[in-house]
N, C-alpha and C positions, 0 to 999 in steps of 0.2 A: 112135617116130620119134626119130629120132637130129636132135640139134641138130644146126642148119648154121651153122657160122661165120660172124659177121657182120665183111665185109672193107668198107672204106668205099675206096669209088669213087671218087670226091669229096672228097678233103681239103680241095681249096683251099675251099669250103664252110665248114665249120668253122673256119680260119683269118679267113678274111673274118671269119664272128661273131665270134671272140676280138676280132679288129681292132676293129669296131662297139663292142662291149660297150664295151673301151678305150677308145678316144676319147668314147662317153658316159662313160664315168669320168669322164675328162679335162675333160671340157666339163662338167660338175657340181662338178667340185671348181673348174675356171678361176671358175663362174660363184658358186659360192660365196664365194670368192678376193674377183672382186670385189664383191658384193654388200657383203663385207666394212670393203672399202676404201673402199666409196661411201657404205657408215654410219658408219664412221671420220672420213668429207671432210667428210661432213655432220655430225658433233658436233662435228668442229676448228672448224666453220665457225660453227655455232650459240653453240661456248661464246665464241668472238670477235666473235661480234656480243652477249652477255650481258657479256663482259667493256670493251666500247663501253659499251653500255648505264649497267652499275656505275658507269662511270668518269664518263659525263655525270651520273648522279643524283648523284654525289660530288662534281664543280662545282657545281651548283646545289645542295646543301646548304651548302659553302661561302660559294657567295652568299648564300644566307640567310640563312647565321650574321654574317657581313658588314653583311648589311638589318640583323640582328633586332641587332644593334652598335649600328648607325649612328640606328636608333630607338631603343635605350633611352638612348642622348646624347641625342640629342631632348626625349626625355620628361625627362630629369635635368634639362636646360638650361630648359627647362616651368617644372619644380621652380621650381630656382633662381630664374629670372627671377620667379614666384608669389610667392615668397618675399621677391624684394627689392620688388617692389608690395607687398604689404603689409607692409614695414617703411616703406618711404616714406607710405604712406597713415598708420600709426602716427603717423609724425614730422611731416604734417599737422596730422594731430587734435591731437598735443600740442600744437602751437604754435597751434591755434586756441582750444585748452581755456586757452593760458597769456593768451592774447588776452581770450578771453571772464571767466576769473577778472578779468583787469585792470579791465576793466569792469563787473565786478558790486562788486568792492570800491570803486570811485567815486561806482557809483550807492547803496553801503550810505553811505559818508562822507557822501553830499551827502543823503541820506535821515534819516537818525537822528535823530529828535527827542531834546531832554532829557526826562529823566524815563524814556527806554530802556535796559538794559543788556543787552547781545549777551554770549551767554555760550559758545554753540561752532555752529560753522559747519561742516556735513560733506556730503561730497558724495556723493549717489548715482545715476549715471551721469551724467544731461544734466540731473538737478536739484538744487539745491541746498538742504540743511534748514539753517534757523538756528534757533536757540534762546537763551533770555533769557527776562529780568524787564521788568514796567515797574510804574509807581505806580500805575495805574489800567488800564481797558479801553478808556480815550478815547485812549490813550498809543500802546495796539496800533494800535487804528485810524488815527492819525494815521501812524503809522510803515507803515500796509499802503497809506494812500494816497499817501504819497512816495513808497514804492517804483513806485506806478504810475505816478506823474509821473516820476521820475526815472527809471527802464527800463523803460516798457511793454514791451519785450521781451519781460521776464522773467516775466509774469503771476503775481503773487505769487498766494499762496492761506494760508487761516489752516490751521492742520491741528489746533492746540488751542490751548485758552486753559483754566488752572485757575486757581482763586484760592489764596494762599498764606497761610501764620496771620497774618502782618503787614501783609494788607489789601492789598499789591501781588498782582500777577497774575503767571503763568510761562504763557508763550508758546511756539509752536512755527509757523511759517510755510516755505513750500517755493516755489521760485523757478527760474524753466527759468534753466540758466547761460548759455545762449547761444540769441540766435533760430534759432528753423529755417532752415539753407540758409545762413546768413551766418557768415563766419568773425570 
């Protein structure tokens, strides 16, 4: 058998599909197109709502480096102010310490029997140590009970008594310099 030539009867057929085929092209690449455009609108969109965003955490790090200022003047000003309370408390105590000596050396003056010799007087914190000779051990006592009469305050206390090769005695006595609470 002999082929028969095939004659197409129908073109406009085949044109139609060229047509078809084309326009889904067209509409596949339109719609890639935009698909495109609308993930581009959408990251313009996103990275300005991120660059919002940056920009308000960047104010507020601002403010709080502003805060975290404005408190450590605070806390410094704290310092400071701490600092000048206790210089002023200091400059209390001195002048109650110079108060309290005044009075402990009146009530040694108005205290000191004869027959005592005060030989050094030293202070440690709020009591004071004296030390000295006397002729005898009737001499201490006498001189431990003046001091009570003369500033119970001070509650004298003996803290030693030795005898020396020349029959006199070397003393050692301890005395609050100031009453509790009173300047």
């Amino acid at each position: 058998m002999a082929e028969v030539p095939c004659i197409n009867l129908l073109p406009h057929r085949q044109a139609a599909r060229r047509k078809r085929i084309r326009l889904l092209l067209w509409q596949l690449a339109g719609g890639a197109l935009l698909g495109l455009l609308l993930a581009l609108a959408a990251g313009a969109w996103l990275q300005h709502q991120l660059d919002a965003q940056l920009r308000r955490q960047e104010g507020w790090r601002n403010a709080m480096q502003q805060v975290n200022t404005v408190l450590a003047a605070g806390k410094r000003l704290q310092g400071e102010t701490a600092a000048l309370l206790l210089r002023q408390q200091a400059i209390v105590n001195l002048q109650e310490q110079r108060n309290a000596w005044v009075r402990m050396l009146a009530a040694l003056a108005q205290a000191m029997p004869t027959g005592v010799a005060l030989h050094s007087v030293r202070q440690e914190t709020a009591m004071v140590r004296l030390q000295g000779q006397a002729v005898s051990q009737e001499k201490v006592a006498a001189l431990l009970l003046a001091l009570a009469q003369a500033a119970p305050w001070s509650r004298p206390e003996v803290m030693e008594v030795r005898g020396a090769a020349d029959g006199a005695v070397d003393w050692t006595i301890r005395l609050a310099l100031s009453p509790a609470g009173q300047s």
